[in-house]
Structure formats: C-alpha cells, structure tokens
N, C-alpha and C positions, 0 to 999 in steps of 0.2 A: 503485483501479481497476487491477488486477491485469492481467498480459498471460497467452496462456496458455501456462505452462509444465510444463515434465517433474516429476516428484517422484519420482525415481526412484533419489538416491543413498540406499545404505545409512545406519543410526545408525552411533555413530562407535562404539558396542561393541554389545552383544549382544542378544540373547535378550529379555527382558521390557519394551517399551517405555515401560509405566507405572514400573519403578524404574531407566531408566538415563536420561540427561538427552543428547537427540540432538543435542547441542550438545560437550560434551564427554565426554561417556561417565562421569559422574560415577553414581555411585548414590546423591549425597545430593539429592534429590529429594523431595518432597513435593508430595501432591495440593492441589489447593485449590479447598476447598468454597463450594459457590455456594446461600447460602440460597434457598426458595419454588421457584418452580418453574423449570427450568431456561431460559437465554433462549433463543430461537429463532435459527437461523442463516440466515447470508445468503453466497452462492457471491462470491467478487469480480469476477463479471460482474453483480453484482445482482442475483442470480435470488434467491427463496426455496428453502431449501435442508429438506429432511426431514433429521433426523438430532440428534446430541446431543454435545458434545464431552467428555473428561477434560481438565482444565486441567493444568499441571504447574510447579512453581517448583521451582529448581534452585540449592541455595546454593552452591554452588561455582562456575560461573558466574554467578547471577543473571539465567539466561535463563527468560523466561517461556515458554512453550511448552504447543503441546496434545500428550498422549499419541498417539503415534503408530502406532495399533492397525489388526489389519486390517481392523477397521469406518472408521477417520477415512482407512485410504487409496481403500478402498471408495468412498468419498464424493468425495475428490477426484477418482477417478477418472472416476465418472460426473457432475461439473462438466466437468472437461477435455472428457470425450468432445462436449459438447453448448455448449462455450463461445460468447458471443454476445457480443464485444467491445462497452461502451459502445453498445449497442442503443437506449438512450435517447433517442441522436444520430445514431444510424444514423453507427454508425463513428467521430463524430469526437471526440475526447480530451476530459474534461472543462477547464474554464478555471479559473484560479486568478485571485482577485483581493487587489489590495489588497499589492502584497510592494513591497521594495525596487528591484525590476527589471520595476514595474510590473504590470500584468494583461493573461491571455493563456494561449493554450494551454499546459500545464502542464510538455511538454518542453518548451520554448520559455524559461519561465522558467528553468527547471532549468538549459539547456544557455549563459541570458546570467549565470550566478553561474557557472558554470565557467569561461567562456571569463574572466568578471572574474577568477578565483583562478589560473586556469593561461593562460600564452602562447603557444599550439596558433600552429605556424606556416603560411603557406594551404596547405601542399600534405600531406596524409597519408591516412592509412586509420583507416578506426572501424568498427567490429563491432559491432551493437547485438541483444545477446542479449535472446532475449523479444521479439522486436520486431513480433508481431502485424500489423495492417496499416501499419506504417510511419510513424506519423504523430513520434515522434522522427528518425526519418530525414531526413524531408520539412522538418522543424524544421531541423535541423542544417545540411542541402545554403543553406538559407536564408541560414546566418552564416557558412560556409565551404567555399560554391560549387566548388572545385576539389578539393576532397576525393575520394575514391575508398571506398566507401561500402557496408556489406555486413550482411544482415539475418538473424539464425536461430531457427529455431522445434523444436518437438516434430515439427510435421505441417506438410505441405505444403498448407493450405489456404490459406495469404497469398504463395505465391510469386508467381504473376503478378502480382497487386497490386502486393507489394515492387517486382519486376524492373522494373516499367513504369515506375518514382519517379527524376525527374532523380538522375543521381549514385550510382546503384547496378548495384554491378559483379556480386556473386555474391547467393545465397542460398543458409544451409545448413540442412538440415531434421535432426533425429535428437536422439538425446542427447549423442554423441561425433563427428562426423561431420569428415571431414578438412579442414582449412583449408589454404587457399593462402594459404602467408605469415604472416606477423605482423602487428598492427595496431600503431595508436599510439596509439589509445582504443577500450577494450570499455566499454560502457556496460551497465547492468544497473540499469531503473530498474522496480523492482519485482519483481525477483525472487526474492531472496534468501529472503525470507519462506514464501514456498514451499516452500523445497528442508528435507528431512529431515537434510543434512552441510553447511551451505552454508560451512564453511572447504576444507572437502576439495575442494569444485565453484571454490571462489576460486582455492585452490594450481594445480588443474589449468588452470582460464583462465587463468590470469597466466601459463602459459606462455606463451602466444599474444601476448606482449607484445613491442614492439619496443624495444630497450635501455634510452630514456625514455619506455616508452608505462606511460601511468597508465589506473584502472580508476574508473569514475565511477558511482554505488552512490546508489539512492534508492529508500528504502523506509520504509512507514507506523513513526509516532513513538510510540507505546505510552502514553509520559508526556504528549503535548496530545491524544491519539486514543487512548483506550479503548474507542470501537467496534470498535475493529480484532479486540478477544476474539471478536466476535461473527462474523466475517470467516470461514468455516466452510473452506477448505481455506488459507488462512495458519498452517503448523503451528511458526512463530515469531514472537514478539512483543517487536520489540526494543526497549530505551532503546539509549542513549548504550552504558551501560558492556557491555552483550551483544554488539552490532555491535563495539564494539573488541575484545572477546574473539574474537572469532570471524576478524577481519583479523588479528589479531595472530600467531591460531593456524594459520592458513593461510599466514604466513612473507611478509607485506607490512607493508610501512612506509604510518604514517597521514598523510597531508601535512596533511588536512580532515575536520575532524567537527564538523558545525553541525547544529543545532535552528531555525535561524532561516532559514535560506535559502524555504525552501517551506513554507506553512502545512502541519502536523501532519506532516510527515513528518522523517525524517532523510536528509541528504546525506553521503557522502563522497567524499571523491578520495583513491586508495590507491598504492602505487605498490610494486613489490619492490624489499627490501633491499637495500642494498648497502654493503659494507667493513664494518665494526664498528658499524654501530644495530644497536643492542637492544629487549628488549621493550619495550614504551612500556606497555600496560595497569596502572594504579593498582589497586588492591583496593578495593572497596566492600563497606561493611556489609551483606549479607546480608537480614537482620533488616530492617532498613531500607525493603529493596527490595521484600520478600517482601509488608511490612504497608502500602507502597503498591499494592502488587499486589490487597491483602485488597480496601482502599478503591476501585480502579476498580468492584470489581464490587459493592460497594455504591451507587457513584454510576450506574452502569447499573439498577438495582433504583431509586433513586428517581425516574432518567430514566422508567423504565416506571409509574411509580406517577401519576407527574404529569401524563404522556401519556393516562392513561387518564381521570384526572380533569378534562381539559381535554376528551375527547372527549366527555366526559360532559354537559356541556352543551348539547346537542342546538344548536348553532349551525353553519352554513356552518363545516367545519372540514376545515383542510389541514395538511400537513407540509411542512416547508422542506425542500426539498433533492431531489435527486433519483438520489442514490446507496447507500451502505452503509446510513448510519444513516437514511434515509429509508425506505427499504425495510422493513429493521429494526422502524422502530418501528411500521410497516404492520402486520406481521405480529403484533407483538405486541396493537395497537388490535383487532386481528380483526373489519374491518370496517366499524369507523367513521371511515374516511377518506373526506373527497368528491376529494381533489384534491393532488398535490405542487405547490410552488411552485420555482420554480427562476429565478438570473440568469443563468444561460447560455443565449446564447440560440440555441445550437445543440441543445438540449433542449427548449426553449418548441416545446409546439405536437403534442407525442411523446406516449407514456405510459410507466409503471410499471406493472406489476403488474397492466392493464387500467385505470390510472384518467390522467386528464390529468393533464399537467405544463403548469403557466401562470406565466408573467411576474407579477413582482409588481402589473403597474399592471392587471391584469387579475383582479384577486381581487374575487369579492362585496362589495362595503362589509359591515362591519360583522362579515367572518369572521376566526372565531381560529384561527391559523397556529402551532403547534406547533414551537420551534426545537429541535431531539435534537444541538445541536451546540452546546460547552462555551462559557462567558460569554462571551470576548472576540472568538468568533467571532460569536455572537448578537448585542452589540454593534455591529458592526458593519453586519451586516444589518441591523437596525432603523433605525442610523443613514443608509445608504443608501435607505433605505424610508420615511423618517419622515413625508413630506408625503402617507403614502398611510393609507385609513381601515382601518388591518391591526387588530387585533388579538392583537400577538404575546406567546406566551408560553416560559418557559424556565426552566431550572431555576438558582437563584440560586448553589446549589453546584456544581455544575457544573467546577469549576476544577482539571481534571487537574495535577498541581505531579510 
C-alpha cells in the first residue's frame, strides 16, 4: 500500500527503456516472458488498473523491473492523478499482524524495530518522504513526542491534514522543493519502488542528512511477495541483493537489511559513508536470480488457476484480504466474488471494488474463502480462524524462497 509519489527521475542511461536496466544503465537485460494470458494489474491504491506491463530482468544488477515505456509512465500517471489512499479504511494504514514487535498499524511496527536497531535520542527532526496523510507521522510523534516533524508529497492535497498532526512543523510539496535544514531521519516507507533512478533520488536525499542522520527505507519483498509483479505503477521489484545494489550505488553505508522485520516487505537503515567503508554489495548469481524470477510467475499462473477452480464451485465464495492480491485475484475471477474477508478491523464493514469486506466471524457457514497469499501467511490465518465454519483454500506451492 503504496503512498503517492513522483516518478519523475530519469533512467540512469538512455534511449530504449526495454534494453537498458533503469537501475543501473546496464544493457544486459532480458525480457521475461509470461505464459497464457497476460495477469491483470492492480494501482497500489487498490484500484483495478487497465493496461499491460513489459517485465525486465537485469543480469548485472539482478534487478527485476518493468519496462519503463511511455505507455507504463502513461499509467502511473493517470494512478497518481486520481490516488485514493487505503480507501478501504477511509484513510487509515493497513495492520500488520503476528511480528516480533507485536500487531498494529504498519508504521508503527516499522518505526518499534527501528527505534529497537538505532538509539534516536528524544529531541530531533524526521522528514517522512511520501507521507500521504500522515499516519507514519502520527505513529512516530507517538514514540518520540518532542520531535520536530515534517511531511512531503508530489501535491498539496495532504497539507492541511499533515500540518494539523501534533508535532509537525513544515510540509513540502514538489519534487525538489526547498528544505529548511537537515533532518536526523528521512523515512521513505514505500517509495522507492516507484521511482524510475531510486540511487540517484537516495544520493540527493541523503543530502538532507544531519551528520548521524540515517535514512529508514521500506519497501515490498519480491522473494515472500510476488504479487508485488502485478503491483501496476511499482516499476521495481526488489530482493535483498537489488536494494543493496541500489544504496550501495547512491554512495550510503548499509547498517540494516532485514527480510524479517515486517511480513513481506524489506526494511533498511542506511546511513552515508564515511572515512574508508567500502563497497559492501556481494555478487549474486544472475542465473539464479533470473530462474527465480521465471517461478514467481509461474506461481501467480497456478494462484490464478486455483482461484478459478475454487470459484467454480458455485458456493458462498470470498477472498481473504482486502488489498493488492485481493483485488488482483477479483479481477482475475471476473466476477465470481461475493465478498473479501478481512482482520482489520478498520476495513470490516467498507468495500472493494463495490463488494463487502467482512470479518472473519461473519462469513456464511459453509463458504470457501480463497487465501491468494503464500503458505505461511495462509497458515496463519486459518490458525487464527480455525474455530470458525470457513472453508479455506490455498495454493500448497505457494512458497516464494
């Protein structure tokens, strides 16, 4: 759940965006082909999206990516122009459950693994790029009340919102717009994924840094989340070893790079160089990377297969979830959805797509609930669910590695 931002830096080289890799400017590129028929995309405001992407794998980085043509900017552009923040909820951030830092709004989680990794002392500044209506803001002021606190967007549609949120001093709207001052934490939790140069957009934020101010970086995991492909203006899809390619090449030092902090996403804490560090990125096998890449979108092809085969039995039938891959596999059922289910309960009660979102203890007896989300997430949910008469199903390969 994406915030809504610019895509407006240049590729890091030229001309053809289908042969140069807008990660590193490499040309050794290759497309990658998606048997049957192409999957349907989803805006990461959850909207259904018209349109069709080029995928791109990149062996020299190993950055997965979509072509970034004037049809795929086309597209994000007319998402942006009409963005509808977690509408679901009317506004308020999805919940994460089930982590080591407990369940709860999803900055919130985000911002108690920070504070556990880094010693922020009570009095600073933080700049939360992307910051939509505020609700990492509103999170933060929470755990460190004397902070002085500042939000910036593309457009000036959340300024009042922001400005009114205990503990915020400025807002800045634009793509380059002037800051007063330095911070001591830019946060950037979903951004990056976004931007067509996002080392070049890293180099120039980190100026904005105050001597020890670090940059705190969260964006979808590619390796537990392969819906994210389907994700229609995210024109990167990172692992591990992309995201370090990419901080590495924007001239910051990695303190943190975890998989585990936040279901399916990736966290960092970055900070710039200093004295004699060196590169830190390892080389990864290519090859490797590429024929995991092959398999997400095989496992998306059997998600869709199974989905359809479960709608098929004409039973009370819903989808778990009430976001990307929810949406997603709406579009793909084309039409045989009665209902999403959802545990947030700041969704219960809303809709998707024109259909309800309901709590699980509110589902038909006897209907089968659809999980489009990989085993040890499904898992899970069942296990929360279990004393109730669901019928859940899910795909047993499922297990993004």
């Amino acid at each position: 759940m994406s915030r809504r931002l610019p895509v407006r830096s240049s590729p890091s080289s030229t001309s053809d965006p289908v042969n140069r890799c807008h990660i590193c400017g490499s040309s050794n590129v290759d497309k990658l082909p998606q048997d049957g028929t192409p999957f349907r995309l989803v805006s990461s405001d959850v909207q259904p999206v018209d349109g069709a992407a080029e995928y791109l794998f990149c062996g020299n980085c190993s950055a997965v990516q979509k072509a970034v043509t004037p049809q795929w900017q086309a597209m994000a552009n007319r998402i942006y122009a009409n963005y509808d923040i977690n509408h679901q909820s009317l506004g308020a951030e999805p919940m994460v459950f089930d982590t080591a830092k407990g369940s709860g709004p999803r900055s919130l989680i985000l911002l108690r693994n920070f504070l556990d990794k880094v010693d922020l002392p009570e009095t600073g500044r933080l700049l939360d790029f992307g910051c939509s209506n505020g609700n990492l803001l509103k999170s933060f002021h929470g755990l460190r009340p004397a902070w002085r606190l500042s939000g910036q967007e593309l457009f000036d549609t959340w300024r009042d919102t922001v400005l009114a949120l205990p503990g915020v001093e400025a807002f800045y709207s634009g793509a380059e717009p002037s800051y007063d001052g330095t911070f001591d934490v830019i946060s950037l939790s979903h951004v990056l994924e976004h931007l067509q140069d996002p080392a070049a957009f890293l180099k120039r934020i980190a100026c904005r840094l105050s001597d020890r101010g670090r940059i705190l970086i969260a964006s979808p995991n590619l390796r537990q989340n392969p819906i994210d492909l389907v994700n229609a203006d995210h024109c990167t899809h990172f692992e591990e070893h992309s995201l370090s390619y990419v901080i590495d090449k924007a001239g910051l030092s990695t303190e943190l790079l975890s998989s585990r902090l936040l279901p399916k996403e990736l966290v960092a804490i970055v900070a710039p160089r200093r004295g004699q560090e060196g590169r830190s990125v390892q080389p990864t096998d290519s090859a490797d990377a590429k024929e995991r890449c092959l398999f997400y979108f095989r496992l998306l092809e059997e998600v869709r297969k199974a989905g359809r085969a479960a709608a098929a039995e004409k039973r009370p039938f819903g989808i778990m979830g009430s976001s990307i891959a929810a949406c997603w596999m709406n579009l793909e059922l084309a039409g045989a959805v009665d209902f999403f289910v959802d545990e947030d309960p700041d969704r219960v009660g809303h809709q998707l797509t024109g259909l309800p979102i309901l709590p699980p203890a509110e589902v038909p007896p006897g209907s089968l609930v659809f999980i489009p989300m990989s085993v040890p997430v499904a898992e899970k949910i069942m296990a929360r669910c279990r004393e109730l008469p669901i019928d859940f199903r899910f795909v047993a390969s499922n297990r993004p590695v």
